[in-house]
C-alpha positions, 0 to 999 in steps of 0.5 A: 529533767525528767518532769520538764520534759513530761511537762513539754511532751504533753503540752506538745501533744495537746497542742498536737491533739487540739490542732488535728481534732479542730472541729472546724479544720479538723478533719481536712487536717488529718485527711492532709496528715494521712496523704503525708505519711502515705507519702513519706512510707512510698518515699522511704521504700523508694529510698530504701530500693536506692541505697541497696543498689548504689551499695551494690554498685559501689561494691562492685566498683571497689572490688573491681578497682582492687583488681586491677591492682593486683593484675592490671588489665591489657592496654587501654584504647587511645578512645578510652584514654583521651575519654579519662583526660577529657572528664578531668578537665573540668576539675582543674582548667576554668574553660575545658573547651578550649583544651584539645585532647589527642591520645596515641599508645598511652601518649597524651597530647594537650593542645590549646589556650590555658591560663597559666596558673591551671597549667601544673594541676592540669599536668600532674592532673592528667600523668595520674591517669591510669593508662597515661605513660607521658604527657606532651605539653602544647598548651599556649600560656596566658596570663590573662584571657583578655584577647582569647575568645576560648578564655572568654566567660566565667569558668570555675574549677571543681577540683578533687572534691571528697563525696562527703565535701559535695553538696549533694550525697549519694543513697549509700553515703546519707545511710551510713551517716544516719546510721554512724548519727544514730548510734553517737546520739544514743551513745552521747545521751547515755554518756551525758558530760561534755564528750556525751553532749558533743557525741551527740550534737554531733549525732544529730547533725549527721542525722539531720545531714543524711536526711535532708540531703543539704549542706549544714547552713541550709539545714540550720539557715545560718549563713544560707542567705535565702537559699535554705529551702528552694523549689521550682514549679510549672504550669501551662495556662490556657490563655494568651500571654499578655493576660497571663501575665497582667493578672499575675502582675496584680499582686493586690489580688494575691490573697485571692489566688493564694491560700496562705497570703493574707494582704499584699500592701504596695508601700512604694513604687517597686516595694510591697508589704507581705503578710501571710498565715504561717504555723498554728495560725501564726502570722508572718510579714515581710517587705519585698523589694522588685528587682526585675520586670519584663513586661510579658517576660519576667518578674523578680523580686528578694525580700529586704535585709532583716525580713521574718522569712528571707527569700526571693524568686523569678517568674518567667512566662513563656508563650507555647501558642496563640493562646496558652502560656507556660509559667516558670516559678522559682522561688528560694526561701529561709525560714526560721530554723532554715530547713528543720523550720519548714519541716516542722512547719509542713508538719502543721500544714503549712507546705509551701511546695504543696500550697504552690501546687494548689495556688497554680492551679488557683491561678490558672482557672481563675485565668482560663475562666475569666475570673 
């Protein structure tokens, strides 16, 4: 074990040494590598500053809940009371606009059209609030929203959902997890054994959870469909619309205004081939498939089933004068590994959201200069 892994660390080192002391690229690569770790240690202080005062926000709040426990405080306004219903409407009812909220000494009026089967949850919901002595329900009953405009459009309902539960985690929560990570990755490797490699399997999911800040399946790309990495750029081009987007519109002229693509090749009408330059000088291809054009407006597309890299976007152009227009991009997309996968692609150099930047800015003085 020990020799194998001898023999991988030095031929990743090698592969690392050669890569940055390239005598052609070299030097641009490590002058990238420097801003990305300039980068990484201001984003870490900042972090850091983050999780000291949501610890210290938390604490307070947690202290202050256990004191309320032990001697409650005086009664609570009818502002405040119908305020704490109305926060809670969201999680339990799928259109919280329809329900009126009126509140007198601790009484709760609910008014309004309501589905019937969010109608116990939605009771029992707001009688656990703290200050709420009796609920008077006046809610009108429907079984389906048919013919009630307050009942139109989709609605979802949250729910009491765990922190841990939520796609997103707070500062303190994703340290803590590193931490609790860190430690079963040390303990499991030392363990070795069934329970020593599921400790530290387990470690390193919850090491890799709290940095990322992702779900699992976008940090692995399973079952995240194209949505493992996403971002969203903007940039304002000083040019009339109709000319911002008849450029854009040309994706044959891609490989010029975008630095890591190589050809864009139309294999049928609304369906393209892509390549373009992926890690230590790899090549990737897919075939995309347009799924919506709006001259002047929009442009749309996702990659077909079984693509190298899953991914899709939406481009809208919007006109901001006679002679600019703002360029929304969006852009969704899976790499191999999902998130560990671009990461460790970044690392190479290849940063989509970075190339994004530049490509832009390509972009808009090819257009602003009439190239």
């Amino acid at each position: 074990m020990t020799s194998k892994a001898s023999v991988l660390g030095g031929f990743g080192l090698g592969a690392g040494l050669m890569y940055l002391m390239d005598p052609d690229r070299g030097r641009r690569r490590r002058a990238l590598a420097r801003d990305r770790i300039a980068s990484q240690v201001r984003d870490t202080e900042a972090f850091v500053g983050k999780t000291a005062r949501d610890a210290s926000n938390r604490s307070r709040g947690l202290l202050a809940r256990a004191r309320s426990r032990v001697r409650p405080s005086g009664p609570v306004t009818d502002e405040v009371l119908a305020e704490r219903v109305r926060s809670k409407l969201g999680r339990y009812v799928s259109h919280p606009g329809a329900i009126q909220v009126e509140a007198h000494r601790g009484w709760v009026v609910l008014s309004g059209p309501i589905l019937t089967h969010e109608r116990d949850d939605l009771l029992d919901a707001v009688a656990s609030i703290a200050g709420v002595q009796r609920v008077e329900n006046e809610l009108e009953m429907h079984d389906r929203p048919d013919d009630v405009p307050a009942l139109q459009g989709d609605g979802r309902r949250t729910g009491e959902t765990s922190e841990l539960a939520q796609e997103r985690w707070s500062p303190a929560i994703r340290f803590a997890a590193g931490t609790v990570g860190a430690a079963m990755t040390v303990v499991g490797i030392q363990r070795m054994g069934f329970l020593g490699a599921a400790s530290a399997a387990t470690g390193v999911g919850l090491l890799a959870r709290g940095f990322a800040n992702r779900p699992m399946r976008r940090i692995t790309g399973v079952g995240a469909g194209r949505r493992a990495v996403d971002f969203q750029k903007t940039v304002t081009v000083d040019a009339p619309l109709e000319d911002v987007y008849e450029v854009w519109s040309r994706l044959e002229e891609f490989p010029r205004i975008m630095s890591h693509v190589r050809e864009v090749r139309e294999i049928s009408p609304g369906r393209t081939r892509w390549t373009a330059t992926g890690p230590l000088g790899t090549t990737v291809s897919w075939n995309a498939i347009e799924t919506a054009r709006e001259p002047g407006r929009l442009l749309a597309w996702r990659s077909e089933p079984g693509s190298q890299i899953d991914n899709s976007g939406i481009v809208r152009f919007e006109r901001v004068g006679e002679d600019a227009t703002r360029i929304d991009v969006r852009l969704s997309y899976n790499p191999p590994a999902g998130a560990v996968g671009d990461v460790v692609a970044s690392l190479f150099g290849v940063d989509p959201k970075a190339a994004m930047d530049d490509d832009l800015m390509r972009f808009k003085s090819r257009v602003e200069e009439g190239g």
